[in-house]
ZALODO-54264 format. One record per atom (N, C-alpha, C): atom name; residue in one letter; residue number from 0; y, x, z. Coordinates in Angstrom, 2 decimals, always signed. Layout:
REM ZALODO-54264
<atom atom="CA" rest="A" nr="NUM" py="Y" px="X" pz="Z"/>
...
REM end
This chain:
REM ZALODO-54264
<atom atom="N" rest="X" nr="0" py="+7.23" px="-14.86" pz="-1.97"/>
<atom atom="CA" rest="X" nr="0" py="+5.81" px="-14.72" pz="-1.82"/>
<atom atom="C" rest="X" nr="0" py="+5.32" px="-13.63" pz="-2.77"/>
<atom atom="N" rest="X" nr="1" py="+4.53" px="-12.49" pz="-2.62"/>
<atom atom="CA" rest="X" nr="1" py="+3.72" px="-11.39" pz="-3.12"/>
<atom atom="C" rest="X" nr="1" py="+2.34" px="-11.97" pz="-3.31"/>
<atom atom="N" rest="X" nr="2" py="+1.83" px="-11.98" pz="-4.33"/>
<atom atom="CA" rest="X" nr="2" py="+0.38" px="-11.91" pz="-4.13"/>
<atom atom="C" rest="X" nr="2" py="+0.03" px="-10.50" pz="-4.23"/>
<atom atom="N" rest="X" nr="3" py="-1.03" px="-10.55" pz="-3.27"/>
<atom atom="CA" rest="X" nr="3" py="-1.78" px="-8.99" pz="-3.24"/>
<atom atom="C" rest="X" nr="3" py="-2.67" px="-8.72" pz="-4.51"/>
<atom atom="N" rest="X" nr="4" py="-2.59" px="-7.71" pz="-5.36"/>
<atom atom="CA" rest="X" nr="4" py="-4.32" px="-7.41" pz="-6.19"/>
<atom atom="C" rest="X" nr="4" py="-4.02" px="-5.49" pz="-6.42"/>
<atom atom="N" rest="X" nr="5" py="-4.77" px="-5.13" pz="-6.89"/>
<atom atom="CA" rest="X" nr="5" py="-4.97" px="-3.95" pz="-6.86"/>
<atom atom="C" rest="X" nr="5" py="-3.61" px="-2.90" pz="-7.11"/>
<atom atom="N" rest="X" nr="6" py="-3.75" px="-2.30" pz="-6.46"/>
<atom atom="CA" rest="X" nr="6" py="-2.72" px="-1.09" pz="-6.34"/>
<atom atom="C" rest="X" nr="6" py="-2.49" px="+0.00" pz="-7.37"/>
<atom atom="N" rest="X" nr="7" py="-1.80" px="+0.50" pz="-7.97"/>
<atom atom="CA" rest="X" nr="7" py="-2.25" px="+2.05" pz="-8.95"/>
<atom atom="C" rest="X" nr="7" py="-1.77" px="+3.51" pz="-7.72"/>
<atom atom="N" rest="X" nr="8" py="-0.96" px="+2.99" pz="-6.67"/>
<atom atom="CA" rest="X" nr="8" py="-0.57" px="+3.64" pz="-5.65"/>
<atom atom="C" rest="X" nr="8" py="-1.55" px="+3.81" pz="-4.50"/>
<atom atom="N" rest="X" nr="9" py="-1.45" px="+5.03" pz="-4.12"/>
<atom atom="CA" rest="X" nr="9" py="-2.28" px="+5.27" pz="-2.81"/>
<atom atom="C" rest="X" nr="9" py="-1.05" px="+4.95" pz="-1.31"/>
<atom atom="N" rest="X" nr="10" py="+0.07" px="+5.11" pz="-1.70"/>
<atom atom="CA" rest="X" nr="10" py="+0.81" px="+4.67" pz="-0.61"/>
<atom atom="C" rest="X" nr="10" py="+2.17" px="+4.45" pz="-1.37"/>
<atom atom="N" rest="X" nr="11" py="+3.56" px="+3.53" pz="-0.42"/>
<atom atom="CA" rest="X" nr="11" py="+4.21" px="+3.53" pz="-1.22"/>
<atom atom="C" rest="X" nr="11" py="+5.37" px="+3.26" pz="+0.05"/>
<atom atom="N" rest="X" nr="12" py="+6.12" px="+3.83" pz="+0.00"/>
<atom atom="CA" rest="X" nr="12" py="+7.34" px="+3.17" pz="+1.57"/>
<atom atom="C" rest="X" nr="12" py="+8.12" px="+3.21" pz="+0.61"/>
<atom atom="N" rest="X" nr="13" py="+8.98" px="+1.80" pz="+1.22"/>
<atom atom="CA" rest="X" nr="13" py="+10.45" px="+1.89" pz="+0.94"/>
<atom atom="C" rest="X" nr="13" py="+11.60" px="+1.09" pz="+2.11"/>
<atom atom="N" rest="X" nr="14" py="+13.00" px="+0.97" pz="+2.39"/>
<atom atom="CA" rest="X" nr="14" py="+13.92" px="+0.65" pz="+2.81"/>
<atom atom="C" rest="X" nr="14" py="+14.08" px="-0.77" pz="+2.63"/>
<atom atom="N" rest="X" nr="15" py="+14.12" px="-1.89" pz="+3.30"/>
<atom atom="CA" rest="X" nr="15" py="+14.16" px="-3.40" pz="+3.13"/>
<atom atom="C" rest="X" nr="15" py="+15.91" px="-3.16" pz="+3.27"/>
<atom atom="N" rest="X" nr="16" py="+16.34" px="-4.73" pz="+2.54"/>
<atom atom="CA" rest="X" nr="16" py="+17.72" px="-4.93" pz="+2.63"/>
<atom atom="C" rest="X" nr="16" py="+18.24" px="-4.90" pz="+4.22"/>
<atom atom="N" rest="X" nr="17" py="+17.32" px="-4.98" pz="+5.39"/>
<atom atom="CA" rest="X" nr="17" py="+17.46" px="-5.11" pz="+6.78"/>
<atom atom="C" rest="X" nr="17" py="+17.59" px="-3.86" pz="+7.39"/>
<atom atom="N" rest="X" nr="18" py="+17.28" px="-2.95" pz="+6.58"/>
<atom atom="CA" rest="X" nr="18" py="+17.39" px="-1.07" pz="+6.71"/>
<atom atom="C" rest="X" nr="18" py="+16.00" px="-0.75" pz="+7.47"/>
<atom atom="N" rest="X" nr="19" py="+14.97" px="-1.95" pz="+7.57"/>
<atom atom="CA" rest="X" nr="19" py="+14.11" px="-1.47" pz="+8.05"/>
<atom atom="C" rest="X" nr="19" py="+12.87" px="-0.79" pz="+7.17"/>
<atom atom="N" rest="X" nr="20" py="+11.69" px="-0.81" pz="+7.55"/>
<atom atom="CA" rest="X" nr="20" py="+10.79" px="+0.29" pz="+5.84"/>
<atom atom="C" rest="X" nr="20" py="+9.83" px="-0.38" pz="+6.16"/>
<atom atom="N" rest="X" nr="21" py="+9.36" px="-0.70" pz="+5.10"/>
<atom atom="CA" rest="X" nr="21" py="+7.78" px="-1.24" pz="+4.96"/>
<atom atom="C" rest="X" nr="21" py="+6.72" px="-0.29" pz="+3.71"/>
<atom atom="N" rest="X" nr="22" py="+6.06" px="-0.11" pz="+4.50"/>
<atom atom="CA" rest="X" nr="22" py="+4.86" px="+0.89" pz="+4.08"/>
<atom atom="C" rest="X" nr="22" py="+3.90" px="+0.19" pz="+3.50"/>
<atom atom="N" rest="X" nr="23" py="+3.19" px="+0.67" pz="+2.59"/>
<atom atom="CA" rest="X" nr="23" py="+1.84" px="+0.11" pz="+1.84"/>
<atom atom="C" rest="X" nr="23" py="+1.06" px="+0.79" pz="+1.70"/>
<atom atom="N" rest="X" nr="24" py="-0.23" px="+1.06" pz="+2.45"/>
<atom atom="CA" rest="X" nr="24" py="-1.02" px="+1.86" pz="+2.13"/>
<atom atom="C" rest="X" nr="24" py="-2.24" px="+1.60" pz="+1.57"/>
<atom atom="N" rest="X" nr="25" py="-2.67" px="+2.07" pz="+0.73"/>
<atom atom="CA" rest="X" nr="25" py="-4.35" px="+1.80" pz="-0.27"/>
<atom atom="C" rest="X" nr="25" py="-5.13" px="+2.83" pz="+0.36"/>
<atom atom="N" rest="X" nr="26" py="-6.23" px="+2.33" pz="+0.87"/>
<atom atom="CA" rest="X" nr="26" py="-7.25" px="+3.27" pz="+1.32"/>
<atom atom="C" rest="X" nr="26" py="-8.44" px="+3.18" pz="+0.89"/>
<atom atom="N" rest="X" nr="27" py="-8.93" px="+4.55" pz="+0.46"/>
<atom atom="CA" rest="X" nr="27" py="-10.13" px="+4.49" pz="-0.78"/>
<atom atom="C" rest="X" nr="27" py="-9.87" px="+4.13" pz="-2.13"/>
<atom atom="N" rest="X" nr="28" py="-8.46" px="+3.61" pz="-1.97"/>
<atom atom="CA" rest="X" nr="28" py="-8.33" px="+3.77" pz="-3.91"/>
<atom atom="C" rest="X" nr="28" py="-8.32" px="+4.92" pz="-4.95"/>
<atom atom="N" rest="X" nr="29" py="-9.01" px="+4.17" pz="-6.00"/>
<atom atom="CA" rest="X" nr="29" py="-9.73" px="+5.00" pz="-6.92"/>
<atom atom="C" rest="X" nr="29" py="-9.50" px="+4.38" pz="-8.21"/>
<atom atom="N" rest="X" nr="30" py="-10.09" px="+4.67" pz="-9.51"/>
<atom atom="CA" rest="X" nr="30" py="-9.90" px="+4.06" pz="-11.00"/>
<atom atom="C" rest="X" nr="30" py="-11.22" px="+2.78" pz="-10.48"/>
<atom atom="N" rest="X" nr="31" py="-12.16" px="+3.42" pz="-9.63"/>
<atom atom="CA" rest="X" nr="31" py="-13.75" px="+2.53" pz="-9.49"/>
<atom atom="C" rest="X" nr="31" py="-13.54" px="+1.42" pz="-8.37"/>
<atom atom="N" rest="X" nr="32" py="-12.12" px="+1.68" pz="-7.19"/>
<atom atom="CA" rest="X" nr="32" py="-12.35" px="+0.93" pz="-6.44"/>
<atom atom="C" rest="X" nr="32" py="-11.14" px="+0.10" pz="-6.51"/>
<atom atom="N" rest="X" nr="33" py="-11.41" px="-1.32" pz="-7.04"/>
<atom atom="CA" rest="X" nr="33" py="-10.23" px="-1.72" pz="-7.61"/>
<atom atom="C" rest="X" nr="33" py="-10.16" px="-3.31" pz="-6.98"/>
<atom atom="N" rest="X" nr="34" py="-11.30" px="-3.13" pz="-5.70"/>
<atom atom="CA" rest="X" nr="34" py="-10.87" px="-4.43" pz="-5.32"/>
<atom atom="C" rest="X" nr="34" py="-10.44" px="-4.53" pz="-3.43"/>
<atom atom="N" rest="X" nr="35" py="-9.83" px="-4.96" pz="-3.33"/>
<atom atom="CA" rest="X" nr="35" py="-9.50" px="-5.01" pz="-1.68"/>
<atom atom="C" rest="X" nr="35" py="-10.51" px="-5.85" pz="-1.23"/>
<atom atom="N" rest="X" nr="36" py="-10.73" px="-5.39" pz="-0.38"/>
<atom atom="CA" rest="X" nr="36" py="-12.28" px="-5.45" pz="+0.66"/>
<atom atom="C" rest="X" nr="36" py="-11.63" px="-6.27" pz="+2.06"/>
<atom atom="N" rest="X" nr="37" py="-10.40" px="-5.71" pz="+2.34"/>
<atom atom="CA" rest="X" nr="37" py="-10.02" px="-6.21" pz="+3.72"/>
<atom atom="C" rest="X" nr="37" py="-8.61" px="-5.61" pz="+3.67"/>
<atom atom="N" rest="X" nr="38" py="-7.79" px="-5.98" pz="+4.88"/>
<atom atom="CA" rest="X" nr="38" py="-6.25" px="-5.72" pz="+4.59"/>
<atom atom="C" rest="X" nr="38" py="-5.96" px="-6.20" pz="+6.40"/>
<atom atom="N" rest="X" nr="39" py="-4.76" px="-5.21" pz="+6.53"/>
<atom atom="CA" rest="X" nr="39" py="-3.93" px="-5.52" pz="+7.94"/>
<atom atom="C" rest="X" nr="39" py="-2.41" px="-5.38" pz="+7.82"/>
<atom atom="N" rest="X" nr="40" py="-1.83" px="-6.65" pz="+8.46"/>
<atom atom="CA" rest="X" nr="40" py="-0.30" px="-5.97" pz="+8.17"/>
<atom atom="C" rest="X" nr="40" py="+0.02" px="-5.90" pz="+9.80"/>
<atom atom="N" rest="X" nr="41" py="+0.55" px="-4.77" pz="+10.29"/>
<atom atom="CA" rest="X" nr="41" py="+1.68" px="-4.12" pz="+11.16"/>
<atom atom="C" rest="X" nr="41" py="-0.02" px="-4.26" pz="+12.06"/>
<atom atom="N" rest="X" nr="42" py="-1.17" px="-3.49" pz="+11.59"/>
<atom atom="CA" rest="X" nr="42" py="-1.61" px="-3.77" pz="+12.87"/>
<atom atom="C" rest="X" nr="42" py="-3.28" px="-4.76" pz="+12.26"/>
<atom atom="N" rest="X" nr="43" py="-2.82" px="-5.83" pz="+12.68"/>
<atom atom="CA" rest="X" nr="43" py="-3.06" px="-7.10" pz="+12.61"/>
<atom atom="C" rest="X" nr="43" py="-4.43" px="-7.36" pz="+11.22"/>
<atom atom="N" rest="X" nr="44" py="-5.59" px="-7.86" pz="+11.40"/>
<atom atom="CA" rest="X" nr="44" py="-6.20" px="-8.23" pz="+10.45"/>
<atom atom="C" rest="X" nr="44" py="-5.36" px="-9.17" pz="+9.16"/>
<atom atom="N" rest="X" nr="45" py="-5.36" px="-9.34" pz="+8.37"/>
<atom atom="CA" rest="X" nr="45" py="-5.10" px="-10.35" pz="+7.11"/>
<atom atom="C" rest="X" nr="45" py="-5.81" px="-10.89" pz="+6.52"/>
<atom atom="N" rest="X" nr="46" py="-5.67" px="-11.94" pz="+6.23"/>
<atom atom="CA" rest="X" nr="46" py="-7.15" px="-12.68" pz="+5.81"/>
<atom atom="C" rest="X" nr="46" py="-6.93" px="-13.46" pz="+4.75"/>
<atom atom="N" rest="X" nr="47" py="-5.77" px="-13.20" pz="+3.89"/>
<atom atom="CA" rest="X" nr="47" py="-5.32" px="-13.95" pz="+3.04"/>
<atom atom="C" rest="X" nr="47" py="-4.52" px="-13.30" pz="+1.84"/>
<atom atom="N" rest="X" nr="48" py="-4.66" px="-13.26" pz="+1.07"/>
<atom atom="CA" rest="X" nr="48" py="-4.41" px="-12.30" pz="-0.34"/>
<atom atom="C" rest="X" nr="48" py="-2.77" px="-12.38" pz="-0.85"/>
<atom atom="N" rest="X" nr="49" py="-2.07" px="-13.12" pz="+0.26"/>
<atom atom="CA" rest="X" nr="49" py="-0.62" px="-12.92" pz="-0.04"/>
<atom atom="C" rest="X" nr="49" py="+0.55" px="-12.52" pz="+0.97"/>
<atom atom="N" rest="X" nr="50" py="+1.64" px="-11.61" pz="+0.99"/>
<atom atom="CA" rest="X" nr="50" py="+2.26" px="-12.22" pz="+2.32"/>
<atom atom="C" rest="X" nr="50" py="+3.71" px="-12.56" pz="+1.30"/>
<atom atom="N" rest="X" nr="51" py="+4.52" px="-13.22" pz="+2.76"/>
<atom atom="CA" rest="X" nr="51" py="+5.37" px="-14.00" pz="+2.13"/>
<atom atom="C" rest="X" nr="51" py="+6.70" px="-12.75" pz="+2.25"/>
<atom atom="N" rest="X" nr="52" py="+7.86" px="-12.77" pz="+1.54"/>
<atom atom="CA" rest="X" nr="52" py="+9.07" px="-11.79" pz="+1.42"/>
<atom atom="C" rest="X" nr="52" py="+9.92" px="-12.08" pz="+3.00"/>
<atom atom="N" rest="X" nr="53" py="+9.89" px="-12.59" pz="+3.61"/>
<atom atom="CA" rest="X" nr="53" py="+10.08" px="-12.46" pz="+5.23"/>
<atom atom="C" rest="X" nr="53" py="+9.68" px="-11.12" pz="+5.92"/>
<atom atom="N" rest="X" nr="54" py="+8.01" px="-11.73" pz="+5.47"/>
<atom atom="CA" rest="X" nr="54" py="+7.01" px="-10.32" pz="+6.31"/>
<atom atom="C" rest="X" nr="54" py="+7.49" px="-8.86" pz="+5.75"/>
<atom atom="N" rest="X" nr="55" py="+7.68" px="-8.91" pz="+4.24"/>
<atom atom="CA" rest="X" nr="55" py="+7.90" px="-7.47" pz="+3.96"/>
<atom atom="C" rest="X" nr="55" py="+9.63" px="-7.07" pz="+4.12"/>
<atom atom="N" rest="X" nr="56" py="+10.72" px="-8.01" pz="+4.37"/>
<atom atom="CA" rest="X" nr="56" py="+11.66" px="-7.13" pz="+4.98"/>
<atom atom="C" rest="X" nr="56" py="+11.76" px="-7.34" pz="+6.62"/>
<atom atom="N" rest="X" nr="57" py="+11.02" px="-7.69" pz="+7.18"/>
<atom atom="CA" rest="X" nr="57" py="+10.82" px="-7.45" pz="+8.47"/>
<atom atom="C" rest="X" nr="57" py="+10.27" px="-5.63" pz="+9.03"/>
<atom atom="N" rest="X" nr="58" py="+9.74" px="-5.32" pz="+7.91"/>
<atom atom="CA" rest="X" nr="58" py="+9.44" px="-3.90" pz="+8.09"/>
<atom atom="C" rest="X" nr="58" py="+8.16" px="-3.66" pz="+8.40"/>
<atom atom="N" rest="X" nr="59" py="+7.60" px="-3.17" pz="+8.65"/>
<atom atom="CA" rest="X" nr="59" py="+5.90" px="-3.05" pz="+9.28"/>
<atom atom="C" rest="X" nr="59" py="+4.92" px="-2.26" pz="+8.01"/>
<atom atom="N" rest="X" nr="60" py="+3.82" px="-2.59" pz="+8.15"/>
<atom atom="CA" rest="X" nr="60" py="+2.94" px="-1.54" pz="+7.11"/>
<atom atom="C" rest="X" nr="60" py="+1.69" px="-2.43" pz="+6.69"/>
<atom atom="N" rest="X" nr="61" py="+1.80" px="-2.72" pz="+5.02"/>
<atom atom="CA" rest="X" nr="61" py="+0.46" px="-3.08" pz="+4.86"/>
<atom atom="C" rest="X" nr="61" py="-0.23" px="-2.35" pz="+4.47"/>
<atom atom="N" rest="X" nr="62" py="-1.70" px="-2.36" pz="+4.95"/>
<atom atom="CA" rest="X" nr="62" py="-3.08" px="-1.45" pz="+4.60"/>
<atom atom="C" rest="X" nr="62" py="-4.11" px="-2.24" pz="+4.09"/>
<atom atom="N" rest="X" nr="63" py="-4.44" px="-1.91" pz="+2.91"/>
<atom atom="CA" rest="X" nr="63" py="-5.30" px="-2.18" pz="+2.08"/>
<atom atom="C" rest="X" nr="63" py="-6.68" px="-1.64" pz="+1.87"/>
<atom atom="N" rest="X" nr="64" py="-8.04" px="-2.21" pz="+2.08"/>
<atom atom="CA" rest="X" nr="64" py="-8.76" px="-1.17" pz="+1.93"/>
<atom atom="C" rest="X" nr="64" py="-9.74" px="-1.84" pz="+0.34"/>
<atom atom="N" rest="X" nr="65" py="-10.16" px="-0.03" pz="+0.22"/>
<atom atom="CA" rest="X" nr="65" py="-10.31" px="-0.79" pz="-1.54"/>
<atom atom="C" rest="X" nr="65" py="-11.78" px="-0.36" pz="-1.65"/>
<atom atom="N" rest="X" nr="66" py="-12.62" px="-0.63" pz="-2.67"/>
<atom atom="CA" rest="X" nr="66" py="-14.20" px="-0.78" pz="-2.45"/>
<atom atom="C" rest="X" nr="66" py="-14.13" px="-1.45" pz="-4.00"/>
<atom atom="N" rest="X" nr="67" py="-15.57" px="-0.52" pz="-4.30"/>
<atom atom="CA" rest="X" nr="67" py="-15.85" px="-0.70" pz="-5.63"/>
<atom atom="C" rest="X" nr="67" py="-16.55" px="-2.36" pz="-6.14"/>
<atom atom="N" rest="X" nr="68" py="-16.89" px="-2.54" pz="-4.86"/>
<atom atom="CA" rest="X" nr="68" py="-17.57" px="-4.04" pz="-4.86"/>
<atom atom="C" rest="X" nr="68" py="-16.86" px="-5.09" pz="-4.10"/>
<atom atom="N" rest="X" nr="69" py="-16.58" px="-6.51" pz="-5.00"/>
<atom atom="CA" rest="X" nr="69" py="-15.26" px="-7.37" pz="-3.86"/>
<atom atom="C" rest="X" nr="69" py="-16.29" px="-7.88" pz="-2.96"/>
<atom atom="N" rest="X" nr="70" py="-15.29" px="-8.36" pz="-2.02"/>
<atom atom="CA" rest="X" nr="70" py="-15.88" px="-8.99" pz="-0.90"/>
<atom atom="C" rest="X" nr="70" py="-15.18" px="-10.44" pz="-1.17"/>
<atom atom="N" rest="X" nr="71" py="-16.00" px="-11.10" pz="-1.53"/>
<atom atom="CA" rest="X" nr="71" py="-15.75" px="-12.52" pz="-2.01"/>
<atom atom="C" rest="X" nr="71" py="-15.19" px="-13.66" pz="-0.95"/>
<atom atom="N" rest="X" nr="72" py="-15.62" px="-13.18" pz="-0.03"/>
<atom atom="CA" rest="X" nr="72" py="-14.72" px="-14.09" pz="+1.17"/>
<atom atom="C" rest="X" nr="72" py="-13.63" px="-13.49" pz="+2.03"/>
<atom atom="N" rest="X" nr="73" py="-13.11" px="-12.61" pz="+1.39"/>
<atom atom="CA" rest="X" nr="73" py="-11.70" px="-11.99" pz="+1.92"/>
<atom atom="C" rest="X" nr="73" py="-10.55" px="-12.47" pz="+1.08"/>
<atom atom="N" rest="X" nr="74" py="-9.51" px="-13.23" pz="+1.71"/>
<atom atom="CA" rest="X" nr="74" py="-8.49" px="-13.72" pz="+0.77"/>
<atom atom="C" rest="X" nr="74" py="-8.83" px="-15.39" pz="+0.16"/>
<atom atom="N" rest="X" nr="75" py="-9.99" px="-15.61" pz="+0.47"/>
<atom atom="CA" rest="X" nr="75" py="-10.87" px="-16.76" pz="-0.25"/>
<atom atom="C" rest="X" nr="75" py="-10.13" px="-18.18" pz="+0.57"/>
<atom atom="N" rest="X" nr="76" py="-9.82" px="-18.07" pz="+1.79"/>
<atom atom="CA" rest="X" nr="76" py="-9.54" px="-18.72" pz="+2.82"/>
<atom atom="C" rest="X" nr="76" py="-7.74" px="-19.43" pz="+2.83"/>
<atom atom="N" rest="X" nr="77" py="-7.08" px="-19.00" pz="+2.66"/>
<atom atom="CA" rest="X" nr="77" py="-5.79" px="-19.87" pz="+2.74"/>
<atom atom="C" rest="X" nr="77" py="-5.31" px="-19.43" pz="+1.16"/>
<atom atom="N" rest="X" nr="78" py="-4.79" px="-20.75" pz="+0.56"/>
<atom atom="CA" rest="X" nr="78" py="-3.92" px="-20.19" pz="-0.74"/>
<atom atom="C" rest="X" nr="78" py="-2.41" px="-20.08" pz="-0.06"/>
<atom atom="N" rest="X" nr="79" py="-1.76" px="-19.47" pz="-1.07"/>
<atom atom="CA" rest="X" nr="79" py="-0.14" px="-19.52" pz="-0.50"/>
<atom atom="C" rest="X" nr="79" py="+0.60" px="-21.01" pz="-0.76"/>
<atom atom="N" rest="X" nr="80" py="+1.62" px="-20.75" pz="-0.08"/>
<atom atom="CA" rest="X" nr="80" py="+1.99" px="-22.78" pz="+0.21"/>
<atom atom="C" rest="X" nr="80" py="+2.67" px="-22.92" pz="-1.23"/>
<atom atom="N" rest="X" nr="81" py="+2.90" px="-22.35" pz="-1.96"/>
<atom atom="CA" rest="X" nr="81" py="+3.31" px="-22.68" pz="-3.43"/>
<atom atom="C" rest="X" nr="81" py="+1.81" px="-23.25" pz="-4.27"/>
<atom atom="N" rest="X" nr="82" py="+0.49" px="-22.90" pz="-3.81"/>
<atom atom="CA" rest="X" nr="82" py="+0.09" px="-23.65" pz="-4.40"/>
<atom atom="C" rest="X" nr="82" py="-1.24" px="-24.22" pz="-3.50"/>
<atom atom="N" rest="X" nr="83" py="-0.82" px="-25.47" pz="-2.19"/>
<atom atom="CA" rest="X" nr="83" py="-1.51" px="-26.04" pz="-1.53"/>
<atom atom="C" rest="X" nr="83" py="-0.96" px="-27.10" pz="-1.89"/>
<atom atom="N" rest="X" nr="84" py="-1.94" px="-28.23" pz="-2.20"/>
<atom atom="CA" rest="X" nr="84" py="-2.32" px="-29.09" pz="-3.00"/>
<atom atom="C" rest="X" nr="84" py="-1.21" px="-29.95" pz="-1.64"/>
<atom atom="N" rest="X" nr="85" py="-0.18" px="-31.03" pz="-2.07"/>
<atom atom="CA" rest="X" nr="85" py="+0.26" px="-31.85" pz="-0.90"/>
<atom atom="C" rest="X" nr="85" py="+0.18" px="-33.69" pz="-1.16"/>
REM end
């Protein structure tokens, strides 16, 4: 499991042990915009501030978008299953 928080990278690819590549891209990052606003992996909205190490050697691309002001109900919505209360 990754938790997502701010990037110092504007993009970043690399090679998974599967030989496939997973991309990360920050859009609008800045020193001022240091909070993710919204996020998509391979596509796909994300709505949750983590993905799990499956998703990232499966290959695909996460996009991050960054904004000087958070958006308090992005990510707010599922915790990761390491820490859902059972």
């Amino acid at each position: 499991m990754y938790i997502l928080g701010s990037p110092v990278f504007d993009r970043a690819r690399f090679t998974t042990g599967r030989g496939r590549t997973f991309t990360v891209r920050a859009i609008g990052n800045s020193p001022s915009n240091v909070y993710i606003t919204s996020a998509t992996l391979n596509g796909k909205p994300l709505h949750r501030a983590w993905i799990t190490h499956d998703e990232v050697i499966r290959g695909g691309e996460l996009v991050l978008h960054m904004s000087a002001t958070p958006n308090q109900s992005w990510g707010a919505a599922a915790l990761p299953p390491s820490l859902t209360p059972t």
